[in-house]
C-alpha positions as CSV (number, residue, x, y, z in Angstrom):
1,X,0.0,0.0,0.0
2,X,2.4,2.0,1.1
3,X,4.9,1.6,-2.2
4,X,1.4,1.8,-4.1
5,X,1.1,5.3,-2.8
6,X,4.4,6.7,-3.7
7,X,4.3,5.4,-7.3
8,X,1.6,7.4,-7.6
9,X,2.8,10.3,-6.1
10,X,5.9,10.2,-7.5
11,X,4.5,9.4,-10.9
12,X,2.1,12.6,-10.6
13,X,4.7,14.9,-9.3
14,X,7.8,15.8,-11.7
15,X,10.1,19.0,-11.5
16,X,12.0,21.6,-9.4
17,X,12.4,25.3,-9.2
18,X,13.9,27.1,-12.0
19,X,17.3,25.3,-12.3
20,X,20.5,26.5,-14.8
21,X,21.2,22.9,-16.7
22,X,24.6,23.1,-18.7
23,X,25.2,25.8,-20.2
24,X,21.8,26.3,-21.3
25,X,19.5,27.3,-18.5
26,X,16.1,26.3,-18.0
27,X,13.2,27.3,-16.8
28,X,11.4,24.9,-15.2
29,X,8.5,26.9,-13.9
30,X,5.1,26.8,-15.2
31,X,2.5,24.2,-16.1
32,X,3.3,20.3,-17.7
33,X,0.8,17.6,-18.9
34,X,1.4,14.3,-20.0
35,X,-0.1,14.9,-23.3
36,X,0.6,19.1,-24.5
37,X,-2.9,18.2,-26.6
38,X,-5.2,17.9,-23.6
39,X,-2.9,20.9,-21.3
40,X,-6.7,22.4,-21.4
41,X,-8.8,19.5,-20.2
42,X,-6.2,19.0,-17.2
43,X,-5.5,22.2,-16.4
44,X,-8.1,24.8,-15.8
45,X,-7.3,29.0,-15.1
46,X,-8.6,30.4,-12.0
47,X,-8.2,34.1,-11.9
48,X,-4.4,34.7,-11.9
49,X,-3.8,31.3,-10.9
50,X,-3.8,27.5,-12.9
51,X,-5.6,24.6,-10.9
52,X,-6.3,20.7,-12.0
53,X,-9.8,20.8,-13.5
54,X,-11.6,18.3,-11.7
55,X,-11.7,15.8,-14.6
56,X,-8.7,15.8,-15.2
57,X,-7.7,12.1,-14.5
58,X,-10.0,11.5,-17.3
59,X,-7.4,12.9,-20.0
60,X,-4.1,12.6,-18.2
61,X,-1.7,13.5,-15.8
62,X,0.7,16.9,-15.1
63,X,1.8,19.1,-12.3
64,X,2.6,22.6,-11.7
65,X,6.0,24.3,-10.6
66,X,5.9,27.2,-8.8
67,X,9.6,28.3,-7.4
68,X,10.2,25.5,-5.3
69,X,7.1,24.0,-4.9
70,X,5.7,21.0,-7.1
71,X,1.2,21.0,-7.8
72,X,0.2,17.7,-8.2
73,X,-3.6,16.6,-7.9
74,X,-3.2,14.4,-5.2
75,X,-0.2,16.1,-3.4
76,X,2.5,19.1,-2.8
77,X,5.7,19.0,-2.8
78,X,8.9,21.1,-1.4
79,X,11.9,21.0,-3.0
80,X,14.8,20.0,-0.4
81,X,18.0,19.4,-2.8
82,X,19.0,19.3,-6.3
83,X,21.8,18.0,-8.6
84,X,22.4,17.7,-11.7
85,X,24.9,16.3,-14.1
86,X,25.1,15.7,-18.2
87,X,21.3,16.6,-18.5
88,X,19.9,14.6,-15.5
89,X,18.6,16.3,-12.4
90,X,17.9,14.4,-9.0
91,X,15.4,16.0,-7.0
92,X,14.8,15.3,-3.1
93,X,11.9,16.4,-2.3
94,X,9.4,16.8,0.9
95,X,5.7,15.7,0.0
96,X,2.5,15.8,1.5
97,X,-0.8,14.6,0.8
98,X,-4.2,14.8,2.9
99,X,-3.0,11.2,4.2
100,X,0.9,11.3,4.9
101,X,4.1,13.2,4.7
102,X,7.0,11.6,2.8
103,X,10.4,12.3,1.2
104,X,10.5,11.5,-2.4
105,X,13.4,11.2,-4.8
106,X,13.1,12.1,-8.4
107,X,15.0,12.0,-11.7
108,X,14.6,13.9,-14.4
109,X,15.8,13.9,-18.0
110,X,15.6,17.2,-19.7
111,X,15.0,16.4,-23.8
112,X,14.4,20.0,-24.1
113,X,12.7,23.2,-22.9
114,X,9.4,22.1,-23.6
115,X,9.9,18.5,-22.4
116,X,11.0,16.7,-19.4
117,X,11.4,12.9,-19.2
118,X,10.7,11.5,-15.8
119,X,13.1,8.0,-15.2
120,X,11.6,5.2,-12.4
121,X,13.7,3.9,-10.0
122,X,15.2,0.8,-10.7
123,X,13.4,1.0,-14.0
124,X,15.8,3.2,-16.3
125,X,13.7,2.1,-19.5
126,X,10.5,3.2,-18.1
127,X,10.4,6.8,-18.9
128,X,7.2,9.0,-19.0
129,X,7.9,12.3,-20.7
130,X,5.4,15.8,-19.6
131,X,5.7,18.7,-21.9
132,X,4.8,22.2,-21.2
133,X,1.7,23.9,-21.4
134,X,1.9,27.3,-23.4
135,X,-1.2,29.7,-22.9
């Protein structure tokens, strides 16, 4: 149950705060959905600020960096540490959801601005990529 839960944490929450990788840096903040098609069916704009629409488990998954938080629909995350090395960045980070508070690892594989891939534990040829949502 427990291992359950973080799979599905960790496979809803992806990111870090704006972070310089290589000589190119990017930026990291802002809005990313499993599939850029559907960024308007998971995302929906509240005033000045972007929520999960409520159906958005129907069309797919995503999360939302702000600084050094991580938006996922089921939980939140604080950014604790980062490195990074030859286009990989390894995130520890401090998650809670309505149930539990956990530290969570996280590697990510930057393909390019617009796209992130995010690599499993243990599984380094299970890779789910989230691209950004533009307005």
């Amino acid at each position: 149950m427990v291992l359950h839960r973080r799979v599905a944490i960790a496979s809803l929450l992806v990111g870090s705060m704006t972070l310089a990788l290589s000589a190119h840096a990017v930026e990291l903040n802002g809005v990313w959905a499993s599939d850029p098609a559907l960024c308007g069916k998971i995302f929906a704009k509240k005033g000045n600020r972007v929520e999960f629409d409520p159906l958005s488990d129907f069309y797919g998954s995503g999360f939302i960096i702000e600084k050094n938080r991580i938006r996922g629909k089921i939980a939140d995350c604080t950014i604790k540490s980062r490195r990074e090395e030859s286009g990989m960045v390894q995130l520890s980070a401090a998650c809670s959801t309505d149930v539990a508070v956990e530290d969570l690892e996280f590697s990510l594989k930057v393909i390019d601005e617009d796209t992130l891939g995010r690599i499993y534990p243990g599984t380094a040829a299970m890779q789910v990529n989230f691209h950004r949502c533009r307005p």
